[in-house]
Structure formats: structure tokens, C-alpha cells
C-alpha positions, 0 to 999 in steps of 0.5 A: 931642213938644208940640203948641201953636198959639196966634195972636199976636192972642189975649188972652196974659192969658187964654191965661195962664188957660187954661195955669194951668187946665190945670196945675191940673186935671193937678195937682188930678185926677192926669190928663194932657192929652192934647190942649186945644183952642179949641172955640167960635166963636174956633175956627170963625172966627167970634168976636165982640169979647165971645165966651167963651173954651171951653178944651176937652180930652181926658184920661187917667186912670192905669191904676189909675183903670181898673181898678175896678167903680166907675169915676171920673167921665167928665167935668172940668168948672170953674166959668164965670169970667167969659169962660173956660169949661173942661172935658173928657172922659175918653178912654173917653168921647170914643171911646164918642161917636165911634163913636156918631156926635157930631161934637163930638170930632171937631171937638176934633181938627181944632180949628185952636186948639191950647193943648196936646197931644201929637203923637203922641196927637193924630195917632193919634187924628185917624187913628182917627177918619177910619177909624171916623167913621160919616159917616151918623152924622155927616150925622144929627148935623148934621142935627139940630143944624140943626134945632134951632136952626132952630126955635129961631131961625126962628120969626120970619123976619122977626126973626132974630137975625143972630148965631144964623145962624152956628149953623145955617149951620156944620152946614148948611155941613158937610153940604154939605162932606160931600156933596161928598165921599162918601169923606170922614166928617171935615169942617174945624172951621173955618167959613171953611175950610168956606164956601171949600170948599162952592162956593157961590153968589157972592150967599151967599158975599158975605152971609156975608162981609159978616155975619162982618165985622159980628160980627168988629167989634161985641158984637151985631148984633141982629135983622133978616130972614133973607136969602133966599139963606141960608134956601134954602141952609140948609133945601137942605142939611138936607133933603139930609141927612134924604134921604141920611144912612141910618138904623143900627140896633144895628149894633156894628160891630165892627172899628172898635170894635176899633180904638178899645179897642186906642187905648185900651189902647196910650194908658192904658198909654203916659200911666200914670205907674207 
């Protein structure tokens, strides 16, 4: 069964790109799609007029192509063309970085954005990642993208660039998600859903409303001092992950590795064309 879930208000010529981009790698690489998705700030929720479409996805090569000691390339990518950026990774290496803790395929999988997928591979797959996720993993994943972009764009806070706080609110927000949930290891994508269900403060609420609002209705917002409210939420939330989120060792964990290879195995033989 197909799975498509494209909002009337995005662009039918670039969605028409998408489409054809994706044909063209199925074609040109032998490889099925078994899910593509919006990846950038059109999935979080937070586009601006001018934000590049990030078609991302996640393929299947034919049995054969696994069956050799030179493995084919892990990763498609096609040249940036004007607002469309398209690439994916191979099946292996989504669930190799899952299991190491990157939240990047997981945030794939819950993306509300879907140009094409199949069902059944997108529901196995989302169940696989709420059973193996390491949420320690995924909370230091966060952490450190917080931080990145933290000292990345805080040097100043007098002068911040009021389109980057969107980058360090999202996993500063994720954190918070998590820790409100200590069963859970999969949080939403999307930035809205996440705010809306991290019961924040009214002020902070009303400051990222406002400032997605501007973002939602200009090209740039340009620079200005970080609002006190959302400096204290942010560096809150990192130091309760660096708190929190325990340090693994060369744990293998073995039974969830174990599920992902029997994924694998029941995938690759369900896609192979022969």
C-alpha cells in the first residue's frame, strides 16, 4: 500500500521535481524507495517564503547488491538545484546510525511530509525505532547539536541571528519533550507539536509565536538580542541533558541489534525484484 501525505499549499511544480527526482534515482540506481520525506524546516514547521525543499529517503538495494565483499555506496545524493536538495541512505545505514543513537532517521520517520512510501515498511520501520531507540543516545544527540549551534550563533547575544534561534530551540525543545517522558525515546519532528507539548512558560510560548510568525512572512529576520526568556529555556534544557543523558560504553546491545538485522533480512527479501 502507497503512502503520500502532501498539503495543498506546497508548491505542485516542486513537488512535481521531487516526484520526477525520485523516479529518476529508482530508475537510474535499480533501488526502491521505501519511504521520502520532507526533512527541513517545512517539515518542523518552521519555512520560511524562500526555505529549500530537503527531499530525503530511504532506499533498498536488490539482494544481489548485498551479497558481495565490495559493498555499493551507502548514500544517493543529486546535485543542489536551485531550492531542491535530494538525497538518501541506504537501508543498512539508516539502521546502523539508529542504533548508534542519530536522530536524524528518526525524525525521517515521523516527518509529517511524506511524498512517498510504502506502509508497511514505514509502520515496521517507525515500530523498530520505538523499540531499539537508546533514549541516552538520542538526549546526547540533541545535546550536541544544541551546543553546536549555540556557540555557533551565541557569541554575540546582543546580535543574534533571530532565524538561527529556530536551530537551537528545536533540540532544546526535544530534550525537554523527553524528559517529560522518561518511557518515550522518539520524540515529534514537528517544532509546533513539540512547543505545544513541553508546557512551557505563557511569555516563551508567546516569543516563539511571535518570531515564527515573522519567519512564516519574510525572507530574513535579520539580527537582534536573544530574548531572555528563550537563552534561560535553551541553556535549562542542555544542562539537563548533559545531567541526565548517561555516558554508554561499547555496549553492543545485542537483542536490538538483532531486531534490526531480522528488519533487514525480511525487508531486502520483500523489495528484491527477483
Amino acid at each position: 500500500m502507497s503512502l503520500r501525505s502532501i498539503p495543498r499549499s506546497m508548491d505542485a511544480d516542486m513537488v512535481a521535481k521531487i516526484d520526477a527526482a525520485i523516479d529518476g534515482i529508482t530508475h537510474t540506481h535499480g533501488v526502491t524507495i521505501g519511504l521520502a520525506v520532507e526533512s527541513g524546516s517545512r517539515a518542523w514547521g518552521f519555512p520560511s517564503p524562500d526555505s529549500d525543499f530537503d527531499c530525503r529517503f530511504v532506499y533498498i538495494r536488490p539482494l544481489a547488491d548485498y551479497l558481495t565483499p565490495w559493498p555499493r555506496r551507502d548514500v544517493i545524493e543529486l546535485p543542489l538545484v536551485d531550492e531542491l536538495d535530494v538525497n538518501g541512505w541506504d537501508l543498512a545505514k539508516a539502521l546502523k546510525l539508529l542504533m548508534k543513537g542519530n536522530a536524524v532517521i528518526i525524525e525521517w520517520l515521523t516527518s509529517p511530509l511524506i511524498y512517498r512510501g510504502d506502509t508497511a515498511f514505514h509502520e515496521s520501520f517507525l515500530a523498530l525505532a520505538r523499540a531499539v531507540t537508546d533514549r541516552d543516545l538520542v538526549l546526547r544527540h540533541y545535546l550536541h547539536l544544541g551546543e553546536a549551534f549555540r556557540g555557533r550563533h551565541l557569541s554575540d547575544p546582543a546580535a543574534v541571528p533571530l532565524k538561527k534561534l529556530f536551530y537551537m530551540l528545536r533540540p532544546a525543545a526535544a530534550i525537554r519533550w523527553l524528559a517529560r517522558r522518561p518511557e518515550a525515546a522518539v520524540a515529534p519532528m514537528h517544532f509546533p507539536t513539540l512547543m505545544a507539548e513541553c508546557d512551557l512558560p505563557a511569555e516563551t510560548v508567546a516569543i516563539v509565536a511571535d518570531l515564527l510568525a515573522r519567519k512564516a512572512a519574510t525572507r530574513e529576520l535579520g539580527t537582534g538580542p536573544m530574548p531572555q526568556p528563550l537563552a534561560a529555556f535553551i541553556d535549562r534544557e542542555l544542562e539537563w541533558a548533559r545531567a541526565n543523558a548517561a555516558r554508554r560504553g561499547r555496549n553492543q546491545r545485542h537483542e536490538q541489534q538483532a531486531m534490526c538485522e531480522a528488519f533487514f533480512a525480511e525487508t531486502v527479501r520483500r523489495f528484491d525484484p527477483h
